[in-house]
N, C-alpha and C positions, 0 to 999 in steps of 0.2 A: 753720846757715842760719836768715835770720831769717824773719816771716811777707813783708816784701815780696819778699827773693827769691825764696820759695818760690810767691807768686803768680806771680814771673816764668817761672820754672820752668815752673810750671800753665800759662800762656798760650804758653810754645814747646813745651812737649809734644804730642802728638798727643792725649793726652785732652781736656786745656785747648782743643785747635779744632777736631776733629771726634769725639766721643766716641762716635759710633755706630758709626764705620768704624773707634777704636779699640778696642769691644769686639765687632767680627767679626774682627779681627786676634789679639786675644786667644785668641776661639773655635779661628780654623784653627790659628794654630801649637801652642795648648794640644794638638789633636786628634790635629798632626800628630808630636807632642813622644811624646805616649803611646804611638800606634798604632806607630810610626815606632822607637822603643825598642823594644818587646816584639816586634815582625818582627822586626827582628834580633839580638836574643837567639835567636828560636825557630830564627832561620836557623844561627846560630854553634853551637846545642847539636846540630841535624840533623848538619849536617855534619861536626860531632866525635864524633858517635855513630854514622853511618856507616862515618865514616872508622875507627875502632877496629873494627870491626863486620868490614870488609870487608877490613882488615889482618890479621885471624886469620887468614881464612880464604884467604889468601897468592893475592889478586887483582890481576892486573896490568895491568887495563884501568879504575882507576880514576883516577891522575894525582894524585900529589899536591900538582904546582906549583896545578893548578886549583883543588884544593880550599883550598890555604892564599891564591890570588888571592881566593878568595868571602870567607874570612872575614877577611883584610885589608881590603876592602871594607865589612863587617855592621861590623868595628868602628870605623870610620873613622868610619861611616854613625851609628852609635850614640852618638858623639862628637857628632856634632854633634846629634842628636836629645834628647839626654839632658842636653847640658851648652847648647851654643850656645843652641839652641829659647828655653828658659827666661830666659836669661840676657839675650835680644831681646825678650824679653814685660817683665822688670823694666827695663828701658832705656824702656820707653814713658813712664816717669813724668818722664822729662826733667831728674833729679837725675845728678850726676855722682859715686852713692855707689856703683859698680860697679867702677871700675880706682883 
């Protein structure tokens, strides 16, 4: 890419026309990229540590469709927080070097 498309670039990006509203957009997904990851890791490790926990001790009121429905869910969730998130913060620069 030469320096004029890269200006053109600059001017349809969201930095190039509002760069304040692009770095609070930066801010929440960055925030929510982090936070958003580590819940659900902490949620996936709970309920695998439970779940072995409480499989010892040959309990029958715990379900294990629901517990593998949560953590279907944490990692779904985690996809998209850990890969997606990030991947919508570099897309702001308005170059097509991502797909």
């Amino acid at each position: 890419m030469n320096g004029s498309e890269a200006a053109v670039a600059q001017e349809g990006s969201l930095y190039g026309r509002k760069p304040v509203l692009a770095g609070l957009y930066v801010a929440v997904l960055g925030v929510a990229a982090v936070v958003g990851t580590l819940d659900n890791l902490i949620v996936i490790v709970t309920v695998s540590i439970r779940y072995t926990a409480r499989r010892r001790t040959n309990s029958k009121n715990g379900g294990a469709a629901g517990k593998a429905f949560i953590v279907n869910l944490a990692l779904s969730d985690t996809i998209v927080t850990a890969l997606i998130n990030p991947l919508a913060i570099a897309g702001l620069s308005g170059e097509r070097t991502l797909l």
